[in-house]
MMTF fields as JSON, N, C-alpha, C and O atoms, coordinates in Angstrom:
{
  "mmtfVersion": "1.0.0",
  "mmtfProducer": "UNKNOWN",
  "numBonds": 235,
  "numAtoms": 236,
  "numGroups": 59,
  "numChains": 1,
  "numModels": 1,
  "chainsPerModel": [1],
  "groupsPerChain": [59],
  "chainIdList": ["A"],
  "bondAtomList": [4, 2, 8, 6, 12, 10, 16, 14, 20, 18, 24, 22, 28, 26, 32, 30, 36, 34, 40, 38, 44, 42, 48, 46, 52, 50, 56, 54, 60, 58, 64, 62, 68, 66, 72, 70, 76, 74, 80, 78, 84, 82, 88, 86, 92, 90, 96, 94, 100, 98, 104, 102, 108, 106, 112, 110, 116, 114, 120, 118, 124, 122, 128, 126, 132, 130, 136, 134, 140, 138, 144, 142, 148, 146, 152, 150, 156, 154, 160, 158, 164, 162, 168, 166, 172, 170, 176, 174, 180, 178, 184, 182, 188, 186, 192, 190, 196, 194, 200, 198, 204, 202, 208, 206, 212, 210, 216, 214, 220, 218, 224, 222, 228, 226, 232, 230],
  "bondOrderList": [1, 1, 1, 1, 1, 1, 1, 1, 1, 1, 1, 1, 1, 1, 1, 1, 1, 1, 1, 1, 1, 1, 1, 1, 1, 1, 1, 1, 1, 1, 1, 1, 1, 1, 1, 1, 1, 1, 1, 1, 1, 1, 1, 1, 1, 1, 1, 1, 1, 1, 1, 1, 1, 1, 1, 1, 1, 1],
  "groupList": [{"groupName": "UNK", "atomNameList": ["N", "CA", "C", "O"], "elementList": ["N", "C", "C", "O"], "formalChargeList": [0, 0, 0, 0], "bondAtomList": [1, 0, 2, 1, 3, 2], "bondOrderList": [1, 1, 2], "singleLetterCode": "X", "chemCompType": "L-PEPTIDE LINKING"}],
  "groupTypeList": [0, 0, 0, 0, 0, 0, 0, 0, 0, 0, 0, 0, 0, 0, 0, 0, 0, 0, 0, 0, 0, 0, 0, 0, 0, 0, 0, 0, 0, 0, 0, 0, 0, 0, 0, 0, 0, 0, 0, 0, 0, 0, 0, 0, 0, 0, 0, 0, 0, 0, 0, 0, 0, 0, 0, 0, 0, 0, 0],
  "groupIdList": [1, 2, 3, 4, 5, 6, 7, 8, 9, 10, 11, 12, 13, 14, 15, 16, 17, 18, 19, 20, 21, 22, 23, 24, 25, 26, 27, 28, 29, 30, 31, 32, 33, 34, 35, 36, 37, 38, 39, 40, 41, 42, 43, 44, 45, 46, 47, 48, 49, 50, 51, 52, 53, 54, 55, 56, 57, 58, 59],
  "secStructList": [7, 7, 7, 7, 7, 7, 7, 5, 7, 7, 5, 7, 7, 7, 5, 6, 6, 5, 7, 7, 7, 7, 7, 1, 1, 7, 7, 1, 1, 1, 1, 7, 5, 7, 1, 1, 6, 6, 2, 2, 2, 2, 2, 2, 6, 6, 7, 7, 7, 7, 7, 5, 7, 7, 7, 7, 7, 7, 7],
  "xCoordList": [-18.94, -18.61, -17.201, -16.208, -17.353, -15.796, -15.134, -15.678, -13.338, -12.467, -12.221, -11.503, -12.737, -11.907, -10.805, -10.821, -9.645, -8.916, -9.068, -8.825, -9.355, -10.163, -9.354, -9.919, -8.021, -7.081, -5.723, -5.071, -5.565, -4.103, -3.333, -3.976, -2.109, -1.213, -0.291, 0.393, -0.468, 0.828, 1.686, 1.2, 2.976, 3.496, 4.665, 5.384, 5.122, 6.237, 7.79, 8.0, 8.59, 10.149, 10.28, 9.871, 10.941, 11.425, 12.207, 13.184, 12.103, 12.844, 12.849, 11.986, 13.668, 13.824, 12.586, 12.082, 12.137, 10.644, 9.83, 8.74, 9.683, 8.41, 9.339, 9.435, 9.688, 10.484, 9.191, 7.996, 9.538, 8.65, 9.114, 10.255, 7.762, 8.105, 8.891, 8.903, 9.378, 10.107, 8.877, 7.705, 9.229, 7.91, 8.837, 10.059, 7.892, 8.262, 8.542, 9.315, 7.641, 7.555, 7.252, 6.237, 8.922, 8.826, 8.15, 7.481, 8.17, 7.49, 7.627, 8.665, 6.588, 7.647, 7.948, 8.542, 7.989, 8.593, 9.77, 9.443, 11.325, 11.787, 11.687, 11.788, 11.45, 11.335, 9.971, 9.086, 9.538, 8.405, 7.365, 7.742, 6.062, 4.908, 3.94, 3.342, 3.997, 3.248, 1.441, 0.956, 0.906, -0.272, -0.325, -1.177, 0.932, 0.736, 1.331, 0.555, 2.588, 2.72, 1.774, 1.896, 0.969, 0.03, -1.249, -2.224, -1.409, -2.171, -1.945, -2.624, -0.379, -0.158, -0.155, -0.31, -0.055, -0.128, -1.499, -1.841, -2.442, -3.9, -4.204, -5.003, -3.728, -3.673, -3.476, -4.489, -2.37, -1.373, -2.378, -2.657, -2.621, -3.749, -5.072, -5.874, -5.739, -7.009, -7.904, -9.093, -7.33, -8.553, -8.878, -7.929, -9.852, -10.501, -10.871, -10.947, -11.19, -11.014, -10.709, -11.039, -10.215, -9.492, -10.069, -10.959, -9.441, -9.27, -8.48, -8.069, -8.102, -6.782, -6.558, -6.523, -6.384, -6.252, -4.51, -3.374, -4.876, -4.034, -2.824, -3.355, -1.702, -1.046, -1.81, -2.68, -1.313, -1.178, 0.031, 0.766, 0.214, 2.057, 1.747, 2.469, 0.767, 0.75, 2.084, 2.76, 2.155, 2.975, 3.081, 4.183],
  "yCoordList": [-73.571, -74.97, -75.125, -74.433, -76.323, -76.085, -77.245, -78.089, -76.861, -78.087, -78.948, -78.635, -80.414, -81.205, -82.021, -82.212, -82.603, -83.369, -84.615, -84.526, -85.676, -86.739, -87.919, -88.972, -87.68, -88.51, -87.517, -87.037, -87.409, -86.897, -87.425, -88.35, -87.236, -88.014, -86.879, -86.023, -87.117, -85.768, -87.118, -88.077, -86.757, -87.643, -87.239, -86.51, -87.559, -87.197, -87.764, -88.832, -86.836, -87.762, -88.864, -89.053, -89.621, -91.014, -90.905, -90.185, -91.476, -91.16, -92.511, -93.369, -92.374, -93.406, -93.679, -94.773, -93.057, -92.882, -93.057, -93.115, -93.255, -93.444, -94.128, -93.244, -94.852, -95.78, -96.126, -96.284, -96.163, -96.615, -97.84, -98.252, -98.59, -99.78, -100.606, -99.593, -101.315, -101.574, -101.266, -101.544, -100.734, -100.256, -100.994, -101.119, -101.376, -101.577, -100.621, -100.761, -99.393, -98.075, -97.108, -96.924, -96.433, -95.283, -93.979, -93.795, -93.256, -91.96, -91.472, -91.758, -90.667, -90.13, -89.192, -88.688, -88.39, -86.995, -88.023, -89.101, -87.266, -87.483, -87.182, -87.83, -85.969, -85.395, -85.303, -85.88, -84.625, -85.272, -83.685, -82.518, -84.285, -83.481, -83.355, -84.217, -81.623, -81.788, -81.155, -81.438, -80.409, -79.854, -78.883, -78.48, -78.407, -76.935, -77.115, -76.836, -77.536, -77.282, -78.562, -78.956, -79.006, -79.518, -78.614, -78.988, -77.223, -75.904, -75.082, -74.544, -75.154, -74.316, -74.977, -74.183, -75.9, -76.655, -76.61, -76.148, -77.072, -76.696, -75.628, -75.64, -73.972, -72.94, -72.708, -72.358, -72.731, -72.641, -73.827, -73.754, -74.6, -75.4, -74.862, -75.524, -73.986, -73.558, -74.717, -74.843, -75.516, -76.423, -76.39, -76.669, -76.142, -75.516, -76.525, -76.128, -78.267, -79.029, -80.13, -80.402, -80.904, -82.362, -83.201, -82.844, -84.831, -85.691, -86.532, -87.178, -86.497, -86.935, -88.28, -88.453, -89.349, -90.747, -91.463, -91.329, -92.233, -92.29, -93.535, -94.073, -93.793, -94.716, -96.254, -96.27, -97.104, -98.38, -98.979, -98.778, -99.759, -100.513, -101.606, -102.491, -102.023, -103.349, -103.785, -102.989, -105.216, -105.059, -105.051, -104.807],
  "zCoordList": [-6.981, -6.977, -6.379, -6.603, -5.466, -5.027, -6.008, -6.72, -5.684, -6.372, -5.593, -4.643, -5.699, -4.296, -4.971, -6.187, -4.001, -4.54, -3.937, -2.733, -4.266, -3.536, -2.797, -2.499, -2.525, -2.513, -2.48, -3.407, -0.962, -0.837, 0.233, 0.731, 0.887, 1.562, 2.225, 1.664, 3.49, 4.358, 5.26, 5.86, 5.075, 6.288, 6.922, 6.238, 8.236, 8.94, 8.262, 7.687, 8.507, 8.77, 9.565, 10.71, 8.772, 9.688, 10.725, 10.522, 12.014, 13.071, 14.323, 14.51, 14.771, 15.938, 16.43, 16.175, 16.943, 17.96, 17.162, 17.731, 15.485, 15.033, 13.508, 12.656, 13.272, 12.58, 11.057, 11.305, 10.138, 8.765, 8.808, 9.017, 8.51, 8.225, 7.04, 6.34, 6.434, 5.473, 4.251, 4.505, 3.065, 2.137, 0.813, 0.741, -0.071, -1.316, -2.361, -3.309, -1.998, -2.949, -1.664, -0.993, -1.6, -1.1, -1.154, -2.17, -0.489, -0.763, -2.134, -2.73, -2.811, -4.091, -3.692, -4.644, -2.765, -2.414, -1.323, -0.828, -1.12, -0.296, 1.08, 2.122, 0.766, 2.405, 3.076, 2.445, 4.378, 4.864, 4.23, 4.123, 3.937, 3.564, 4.787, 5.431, 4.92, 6.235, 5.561, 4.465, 6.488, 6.368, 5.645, 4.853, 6.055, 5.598, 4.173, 3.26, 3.826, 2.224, 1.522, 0.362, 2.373, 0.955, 1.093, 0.441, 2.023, 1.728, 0.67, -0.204, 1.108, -0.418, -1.723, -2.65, -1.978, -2.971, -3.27, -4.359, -2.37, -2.63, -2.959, -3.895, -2.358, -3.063, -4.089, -4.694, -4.797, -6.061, -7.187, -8.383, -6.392, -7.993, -7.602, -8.26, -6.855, -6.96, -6.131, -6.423, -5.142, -5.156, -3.431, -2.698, -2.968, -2.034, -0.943, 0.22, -1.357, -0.298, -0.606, -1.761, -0.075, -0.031, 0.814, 1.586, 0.718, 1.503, 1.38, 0.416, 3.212, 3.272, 3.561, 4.78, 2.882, 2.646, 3.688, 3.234, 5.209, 5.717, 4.675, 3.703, 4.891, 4.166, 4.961, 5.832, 4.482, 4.37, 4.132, 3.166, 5.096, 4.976, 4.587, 5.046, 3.752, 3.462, 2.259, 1.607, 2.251, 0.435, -0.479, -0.971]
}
């Protein structure tokens, strides 16, 4: 049986060339979450597949 996590989130650093829009509730991580440490994170909790839910800038 696999583990899925049904709802996860990777995103870039903020930068000139690709600017965040004004958000009400920031990231809860500060810095940017890429692919790979949310692999290991998937590793380290045992869970074998995910899906990855893009953001929404609504308010």
């Amino acid at each position: 049986m696999y583990i899925v996590d049904s709802q996860v989130h990777i995103w870039a650093a903020e930068t000139p060339e690709r600017p965040w829009p004004s958000l009400k509730h920031p990231p809860h991580r500060p810095a940017p979450f890429s692919k790979d440490d949310l692999l290991c994170e998937m590793d380290a909790a045992g869970v074998q597949r995910t899906v990855i839910v893009p953001p929404t800038w609504g308010s």
